[in-house]
N, C-alpha and C positions, 0 to 999 in steps of 0.2 A: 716436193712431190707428194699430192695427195693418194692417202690409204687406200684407195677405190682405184686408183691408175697403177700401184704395186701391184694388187691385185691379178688385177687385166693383165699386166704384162709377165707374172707369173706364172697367171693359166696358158698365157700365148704359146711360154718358154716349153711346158710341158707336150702341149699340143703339138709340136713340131717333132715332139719324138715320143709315139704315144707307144710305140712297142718296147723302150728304154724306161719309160715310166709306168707301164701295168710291169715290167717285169722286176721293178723296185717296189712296190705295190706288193708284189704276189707276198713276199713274207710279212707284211703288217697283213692283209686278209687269211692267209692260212693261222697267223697267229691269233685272232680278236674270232675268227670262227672255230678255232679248238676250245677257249676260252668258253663261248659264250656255249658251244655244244658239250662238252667236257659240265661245266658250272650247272646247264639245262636236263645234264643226265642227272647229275648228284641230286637235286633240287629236289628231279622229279620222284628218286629214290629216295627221299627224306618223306617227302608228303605221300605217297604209296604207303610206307610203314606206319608212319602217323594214320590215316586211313583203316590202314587194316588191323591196325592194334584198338583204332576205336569201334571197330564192327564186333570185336571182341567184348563188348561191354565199356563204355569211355569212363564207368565209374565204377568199374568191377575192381575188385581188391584179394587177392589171391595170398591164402593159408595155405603154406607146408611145413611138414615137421622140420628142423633145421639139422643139416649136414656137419652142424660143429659142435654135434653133441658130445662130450667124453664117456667112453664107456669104463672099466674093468683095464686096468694096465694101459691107460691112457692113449688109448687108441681110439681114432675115431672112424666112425661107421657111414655111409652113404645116406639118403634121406629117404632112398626107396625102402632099406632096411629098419626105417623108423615107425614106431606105435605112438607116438606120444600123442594125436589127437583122436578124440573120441566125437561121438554122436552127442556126450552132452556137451561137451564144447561148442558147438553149432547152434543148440538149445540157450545157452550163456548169452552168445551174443547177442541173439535176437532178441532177447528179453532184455540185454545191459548196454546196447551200445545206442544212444540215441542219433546218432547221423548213424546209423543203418540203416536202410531201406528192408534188405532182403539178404540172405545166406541160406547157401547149401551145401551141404556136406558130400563128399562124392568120390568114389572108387570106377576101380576100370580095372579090366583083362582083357586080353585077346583071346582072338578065340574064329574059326570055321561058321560064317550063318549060309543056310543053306534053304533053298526051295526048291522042292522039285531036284530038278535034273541042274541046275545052276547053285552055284555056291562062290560064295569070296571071304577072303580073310580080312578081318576088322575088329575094331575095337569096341568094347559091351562099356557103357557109360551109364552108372549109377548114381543120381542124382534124385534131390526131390522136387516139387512142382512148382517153388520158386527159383531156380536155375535159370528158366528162361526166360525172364526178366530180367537177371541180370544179365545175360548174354545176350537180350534184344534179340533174341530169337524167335521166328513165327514157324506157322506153320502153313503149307503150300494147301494141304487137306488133312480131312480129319479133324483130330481131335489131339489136347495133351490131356497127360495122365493128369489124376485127383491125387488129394491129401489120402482118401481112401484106398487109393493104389500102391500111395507109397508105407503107410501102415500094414496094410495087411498081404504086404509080397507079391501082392498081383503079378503075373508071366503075362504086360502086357510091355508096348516098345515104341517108339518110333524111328523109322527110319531116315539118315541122314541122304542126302540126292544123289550121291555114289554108289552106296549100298543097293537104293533101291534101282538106278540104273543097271546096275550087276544081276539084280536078283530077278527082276523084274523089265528083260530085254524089250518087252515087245511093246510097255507101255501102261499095262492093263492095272486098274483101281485095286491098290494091295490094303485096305482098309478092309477089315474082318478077314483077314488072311493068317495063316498061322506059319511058323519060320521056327527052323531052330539053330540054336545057336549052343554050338557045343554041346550035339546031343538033345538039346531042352527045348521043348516046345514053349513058343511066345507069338503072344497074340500080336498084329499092330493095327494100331488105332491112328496112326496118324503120321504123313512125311512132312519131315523140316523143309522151313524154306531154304533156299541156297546159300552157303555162305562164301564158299569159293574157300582160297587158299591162304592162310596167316602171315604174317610178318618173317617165317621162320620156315615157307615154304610149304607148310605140313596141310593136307588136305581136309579141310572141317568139317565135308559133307562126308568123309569117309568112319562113319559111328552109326551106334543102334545105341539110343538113350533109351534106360528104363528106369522103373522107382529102385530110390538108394537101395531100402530094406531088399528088394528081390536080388542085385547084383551082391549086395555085401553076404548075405546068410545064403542064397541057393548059390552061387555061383562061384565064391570065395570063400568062405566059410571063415569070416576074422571079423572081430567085434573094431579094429580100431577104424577111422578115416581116414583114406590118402592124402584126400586134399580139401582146404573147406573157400566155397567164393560166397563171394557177400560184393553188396553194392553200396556206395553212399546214396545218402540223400539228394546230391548235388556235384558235380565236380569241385566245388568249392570247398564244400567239406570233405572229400579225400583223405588230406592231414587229419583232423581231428579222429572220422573213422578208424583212420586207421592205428590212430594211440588209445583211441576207443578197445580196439577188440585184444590190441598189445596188452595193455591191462588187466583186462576181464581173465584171456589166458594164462598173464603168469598167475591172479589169483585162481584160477583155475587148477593149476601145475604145483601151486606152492612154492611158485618159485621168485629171487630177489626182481623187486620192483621197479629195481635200476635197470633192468635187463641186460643184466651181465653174463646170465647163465640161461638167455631166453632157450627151448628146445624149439623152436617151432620162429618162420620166417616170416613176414608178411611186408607184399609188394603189390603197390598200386601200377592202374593201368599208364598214369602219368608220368612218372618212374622207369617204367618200359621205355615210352615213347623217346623221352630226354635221353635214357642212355641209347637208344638205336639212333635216336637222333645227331646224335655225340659222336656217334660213329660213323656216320654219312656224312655228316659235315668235315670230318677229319679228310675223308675219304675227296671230298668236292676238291677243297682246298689243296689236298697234291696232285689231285688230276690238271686242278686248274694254274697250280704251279709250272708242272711239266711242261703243260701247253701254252705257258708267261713265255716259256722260253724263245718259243718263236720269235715274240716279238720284240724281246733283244735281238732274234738274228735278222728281222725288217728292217730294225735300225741302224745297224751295223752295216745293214747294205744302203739305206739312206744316205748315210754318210759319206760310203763309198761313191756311191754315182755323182752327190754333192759337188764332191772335192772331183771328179771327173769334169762336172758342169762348168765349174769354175775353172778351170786348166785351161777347157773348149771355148771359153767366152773370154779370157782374159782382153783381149781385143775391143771388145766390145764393153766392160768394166772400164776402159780406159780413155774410151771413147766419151761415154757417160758424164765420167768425172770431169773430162774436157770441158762438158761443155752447162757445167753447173754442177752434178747429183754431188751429194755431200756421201761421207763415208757410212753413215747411217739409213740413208737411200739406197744403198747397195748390198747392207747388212739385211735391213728387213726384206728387200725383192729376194734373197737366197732363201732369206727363213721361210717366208712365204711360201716358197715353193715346196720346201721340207715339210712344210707344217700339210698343205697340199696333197701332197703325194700322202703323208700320213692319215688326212683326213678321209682322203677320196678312199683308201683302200681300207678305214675303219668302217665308213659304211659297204662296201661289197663285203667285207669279212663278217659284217653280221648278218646281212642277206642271206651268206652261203652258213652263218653257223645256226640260221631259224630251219634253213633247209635241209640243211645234215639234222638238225632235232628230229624234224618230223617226218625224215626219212629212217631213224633209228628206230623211233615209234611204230612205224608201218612195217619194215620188214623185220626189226628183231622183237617188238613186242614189248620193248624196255619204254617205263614210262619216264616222261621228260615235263621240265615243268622251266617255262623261260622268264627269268623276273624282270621287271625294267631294271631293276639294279643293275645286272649285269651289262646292260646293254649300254647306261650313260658312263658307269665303270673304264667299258671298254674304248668307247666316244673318250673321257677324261685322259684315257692313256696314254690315246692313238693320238694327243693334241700334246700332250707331254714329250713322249717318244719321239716328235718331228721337229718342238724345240731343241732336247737335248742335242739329240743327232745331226739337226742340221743348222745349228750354231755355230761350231768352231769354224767350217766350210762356209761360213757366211761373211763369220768375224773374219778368216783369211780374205775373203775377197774384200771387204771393205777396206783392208789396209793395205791394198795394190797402191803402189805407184804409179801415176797418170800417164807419166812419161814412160815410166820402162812396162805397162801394159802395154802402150799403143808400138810399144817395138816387136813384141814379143811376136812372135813366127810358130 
């Protein structure tokens, strides 16, 4: 018996009982569509973060003091509680590190900004007029600060699209407007474009950048820097930048070259991305675990009905064998049908897991991202899953008795 006529008479077999076979179906489709929506949510939460850590600057390289400083009786301190970078550290780089593009040195407080009869609480960002460069930052209107703003302490600002939505309800051109912030009158010259919200949830449009010099001396009153960003050249040089500014600091610091006793950390944007990535993917792979499990229990019902099919038919196995089919003819029309029934319900399980995607998208707002991979993945499964399972229940029927089948009641 030709492959093409097992076939035919497998799909017949199902045909005649199409409510016994979607309801062996239904757990290979619930399983291959939690798979593939489960796999599509993570995916899409892996490239989200990626995304929004590179709207951040994809080549931005982030300076802070380092949190494993030893102080006085071997106790260590917090990194908020740390001085060890200054203004001329910032100065160092930029003149010694050649895969640097740009660095900025930069402090922040909180703090009340208020106009008028409206006011909101936010964060004062002192930075100087390379910053926004590295953070690929525009501006919607206006103007950004000068080198001459950030020298000479100018009380001028721009506002992030939060701020000025807060400050500025009704709409109206806040360029030549005056605001203060913590008591302190500040000019602004200019609103950022929108950045929306970071990897970490936190809102970017919610800040008022001004020059370093005006936040650190009128508003803080401390010679050291919080935090210093700098950019490479390139994504490519990344690495090198970043053993670039390693260097310059500890000679900076005076400290062993080995960096054994660095005061200060430094983390690239790429680094981010791999360890949140690290962590979405951990996260994909037990989702998509959990939802594996289904499809052990589709085939365990496979099985079951199988080994039902073959009970119902013995009669007609024996009939078969009467009147030619060898025990291999009998074997593959069972597989067949297992393989079948696995197959048939791997594509409605993807159908319903594209449609659970982009129904998770639509109403909960979670973004979702579906690879082919997962989809031939699930295909390779759902053709394995209907071997395994519908093997044994096949091999049993091929090694009926011809005789004591065609007796059997």
């Amino acid at each position: 018996m030709n492959l093409s006529n097992l076939f035919r008479i497998a799909w017949k077999a199902l045909l005649r009982n199409k409510l016994r076979a979607f309801l062996t179906m239904l757990g290979i489709i619930i399983g291959v569509a939690s798979v593939i929506a489960m796999t599509a949510i993570g995916e899409g939460s892996k490239k989200s973060i990626s995304d929004q850590l590179s709207s951040m600057g994809s080549n931005m390289i982030t300076i802070r003091p380092s949190s494993n400083v030893n102080v006085s009786g071997g106790a260590r301190i917090g990194a908020s509680g740390l001085q060890t970078l200054k203004p001329q550290d910032t100065e160092a780089i930029s003149k010694g590190a050649a895969d640097v593009s740009s660095v900025s040195p930069a402090v922040q407080t909180n703090g009340q900004s208020i106009n008028g009869p409206n006011n909101w609480p936010t964060q004062l960002q002192g930075v100087n007029e390379e910053y926004f460069q590295i953070r690929d930052w525009n501006i919607s209107s206006g103007n950004l600060f000068s080198r001459k703003d950030v020298t000479s302490s100018n009380k001028v600002c721009l506002l992030g699209q939060t701020v000025y939505n807060n400050l500025f309800p009704n709409g109206e051109d806040p360029v030549g407007s005056i605001i203060r912030f913590n008591k302190v009158p500040m000019k602004i010259i200019g609103i950022l474009a929108p950045k929306g919200s970071n990897a970490f949830g936190q809102d970017q449009d919610d800040v008022i950048i001004a020059p370093f010099n005006t936040v650190q001396r009128r508003f803080l009153g401390i010679t050291y820097v919080q935090t210093i960003y700098a950019s490479s050249t390139n994504e490519n040089t990344s690495q090198q930048a970043t053993d670039q500014v390693s260097e310059i600091l500890r000679k900076q610091h005076k400290l062993p070259l080995d960096g054994s006793n660095d005061d200060f950390s430094v983390r690239t944007q790429a680094e981010l991305i791999s360890t949140m990535s690290s962590t979405s993917q951990l996260l994909t792979v037990l989702l998509s675990a959990i939802a594996g499990i289904s499809l052990i229990v589709g085939g365990i019902g496979i099985m079951n009905i199988m080994y039902v099919s073959v009970t119902e038919r013995t009669k007609e196995i024996g009939l078969r064998m009467s009147i030619g089919a060898r025990g291999k003819d009998i074997l593959y029309q069972f597989l067949i049908e297992a393989v079948l029934i696995s197959i048939t319900g791997g594509i409605l399980g993807v159908i319903l897991g594209i449609l659970t995607s982009e129904l998770v998208t639509f109403f909960l707002s979670w973004p979702t991202f579906i690879t082919e991979s997962s989809i031939i993945i699930s295909f390779i499964v759902c053709a394995v899953t209907g071997v395994f399972f519908g093997y044994y229940p096949a091999l049993k029927a091929s090694k009926l008795d011809p005789i004591d089948a065609l007796r059997y009641e």
